[in-house]
N, C-alpha and C positions, 0 to 999 in steps of 0.2 A: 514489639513495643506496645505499653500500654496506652491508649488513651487518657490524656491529661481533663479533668473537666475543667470547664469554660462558663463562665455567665456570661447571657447576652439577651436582647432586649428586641420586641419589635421596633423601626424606627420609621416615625409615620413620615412621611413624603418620600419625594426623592430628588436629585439633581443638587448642585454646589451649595445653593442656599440650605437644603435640609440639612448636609452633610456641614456646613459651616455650624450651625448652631450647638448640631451633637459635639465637636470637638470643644465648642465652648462652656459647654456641659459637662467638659471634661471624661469624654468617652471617643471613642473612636470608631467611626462609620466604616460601615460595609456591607456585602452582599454575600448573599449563602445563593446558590444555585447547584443543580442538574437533582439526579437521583430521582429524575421524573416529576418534582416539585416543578411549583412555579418559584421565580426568582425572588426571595425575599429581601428587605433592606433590613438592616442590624447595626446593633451598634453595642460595643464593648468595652469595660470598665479598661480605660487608658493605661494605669498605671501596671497595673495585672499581668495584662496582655502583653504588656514591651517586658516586663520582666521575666514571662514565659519563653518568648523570643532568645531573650537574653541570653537565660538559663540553657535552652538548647544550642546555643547556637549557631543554631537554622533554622528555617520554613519546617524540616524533614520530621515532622510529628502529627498526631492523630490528635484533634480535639473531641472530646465530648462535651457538644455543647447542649447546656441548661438552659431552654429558650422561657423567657419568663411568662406564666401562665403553661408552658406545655412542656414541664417537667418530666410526663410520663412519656415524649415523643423520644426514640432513640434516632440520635442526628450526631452522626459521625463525619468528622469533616477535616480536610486538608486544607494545608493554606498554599495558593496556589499564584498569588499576586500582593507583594508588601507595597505601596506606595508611601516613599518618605518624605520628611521635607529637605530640599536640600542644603539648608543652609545649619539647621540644628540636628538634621538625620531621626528624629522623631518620626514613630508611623501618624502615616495621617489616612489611611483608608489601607483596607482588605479587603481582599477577593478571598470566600472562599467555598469549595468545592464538597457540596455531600456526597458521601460514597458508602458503600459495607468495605466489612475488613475484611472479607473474602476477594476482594477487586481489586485487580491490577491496578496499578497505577503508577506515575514515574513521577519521581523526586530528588533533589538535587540534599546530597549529604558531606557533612564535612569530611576533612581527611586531616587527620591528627600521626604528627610527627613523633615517634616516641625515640626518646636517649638520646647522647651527646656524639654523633660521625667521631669516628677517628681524623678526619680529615678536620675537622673543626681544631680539633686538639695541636693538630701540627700547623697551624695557623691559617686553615679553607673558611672558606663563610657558607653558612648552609643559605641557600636562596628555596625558599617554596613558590614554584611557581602555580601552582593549583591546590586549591585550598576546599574545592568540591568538588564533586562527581556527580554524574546524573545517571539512577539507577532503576531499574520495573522489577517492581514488588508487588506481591498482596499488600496492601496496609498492616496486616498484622504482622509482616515480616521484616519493616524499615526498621532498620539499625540506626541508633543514634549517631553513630559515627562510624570510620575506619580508622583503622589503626595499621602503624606501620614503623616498625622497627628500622631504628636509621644506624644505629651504632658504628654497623660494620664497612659505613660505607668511606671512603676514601676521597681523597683530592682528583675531581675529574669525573667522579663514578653519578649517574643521574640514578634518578626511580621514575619510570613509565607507568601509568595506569594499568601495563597488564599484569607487573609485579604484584599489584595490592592483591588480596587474597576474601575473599566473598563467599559464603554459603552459596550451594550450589543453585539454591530456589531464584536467587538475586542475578539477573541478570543487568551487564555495565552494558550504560549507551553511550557513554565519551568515549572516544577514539580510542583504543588501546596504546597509540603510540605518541599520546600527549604526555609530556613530561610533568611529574606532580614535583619533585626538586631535582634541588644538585647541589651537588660542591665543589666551590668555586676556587680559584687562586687568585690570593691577592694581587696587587697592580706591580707592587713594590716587588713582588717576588721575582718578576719579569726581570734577569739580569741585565744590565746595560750593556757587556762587554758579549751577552749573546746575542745582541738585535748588533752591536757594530760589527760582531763576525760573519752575519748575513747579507749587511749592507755595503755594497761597493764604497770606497774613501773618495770620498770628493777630488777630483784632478788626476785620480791615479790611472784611468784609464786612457786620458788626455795623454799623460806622460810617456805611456809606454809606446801609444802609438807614434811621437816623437822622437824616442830611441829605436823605433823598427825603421823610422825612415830615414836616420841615419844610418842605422848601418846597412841598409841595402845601399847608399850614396857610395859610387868607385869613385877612389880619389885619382886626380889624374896623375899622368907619366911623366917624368919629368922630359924634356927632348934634349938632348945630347948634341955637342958642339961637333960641325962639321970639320 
């Protein structure tokens, strides 16, 4: 993956107050750290930034960022913490992490569903139930995405995390046996007259044990006239 470049900004102070004023500035605070730096404060043009996000995504990309006045510094960096707001889902602060693209690292990447399940076709509902993975790469080896071919799957049939298919350098840190979808059957599909063939009839077990105690009942003998 290539590095996307990035403008960003010293941001003088630090703590909520600093970081209030930048977002009213219409930028958006944050911090660059490790890479043996000391921890810097930043802050980056708002509108950019969410649209980069956007565009990927996901977190799962390599900035190169343009720190203003040290243009000729190469600062390669991940993003490693979004904070949102939760009420409008706008970012309101990044963490993020300088690294080389030779360096391990672990990143969470989407997982894209491709074609229409047979099982969809015959009336299943396709559910995704994981929509990312967490992978350890070099930097320069994160993949935008996975991809995974659904077509062939059927009513019933799941996709597991060990299905998906990954260059061999990439190795998966989510569980193998997490389920990423399925296809599901409708509610409606559940016949009526198959759930009353499983369930006992109300009274009927009542009854029979009523005609077993009759007929184990001897009727008596009649006594005969002396």
């Amino acid at each position: 993956m290539d590095a996307v470049e990035v403008r960003c900004t010293v941001r003088p102070g630090s703590g909520k107050g600093s970081a209030r004023q930048t977002r009213f500035g219409g930028k958006t605070p944050g911090v660059l750290y490790g890479g043996g730096e000391p921890t810097l404060a930043i802050s980056l043009e708002t509108k950019s930034f969410e649209y980069l996000v956007r565009k990927h995504g996901s977190s799962a990309f390599v900035l190169d960022l343009k720190l203003d006045g040290h243009e000729d510094r190469d600062l390669k960096a991940i993003i490693k913490e979004l904070q949102r707001d939760p009420v409008t889902s706008r970012i309101i602060h990044v963490d993020l992490q300088h690294i080389s693209m030779t360096q391990l690292i672990e990143v969470h990447v989407p997982v894209h569903l491709i074609g229409t399940p047979a099982g969809v076709k015959e009336g299943g509902i396709l559910e995704q139930l994981l929509r990312e993975i967490e992978v350890s790469c070099r930097a320069s080896q994160i993949p935008e995405h996975v991809d995974f071919e659904v077509s062939h799957l059927q009513k019933g049939n799941s996709v597991h995390v060990r299905d998906l298919v990954l260059p061999e350098e990439i190795k998966v840190i989510t569980p193998a046996d997490r389920v990423v979808a399925t296809i599901v059957v409708k509610a409606a599909e559940v016949t009526p007259t198959a759930v009353a063939a499983e369930a006992p009839v109300e009274g009927a077990a009542e009854e029979k044990d009523k005609e077993k105690e009759k007929g184990e009942e001897k009727p008596e003998k009649a006594s005969g006239k002396s």
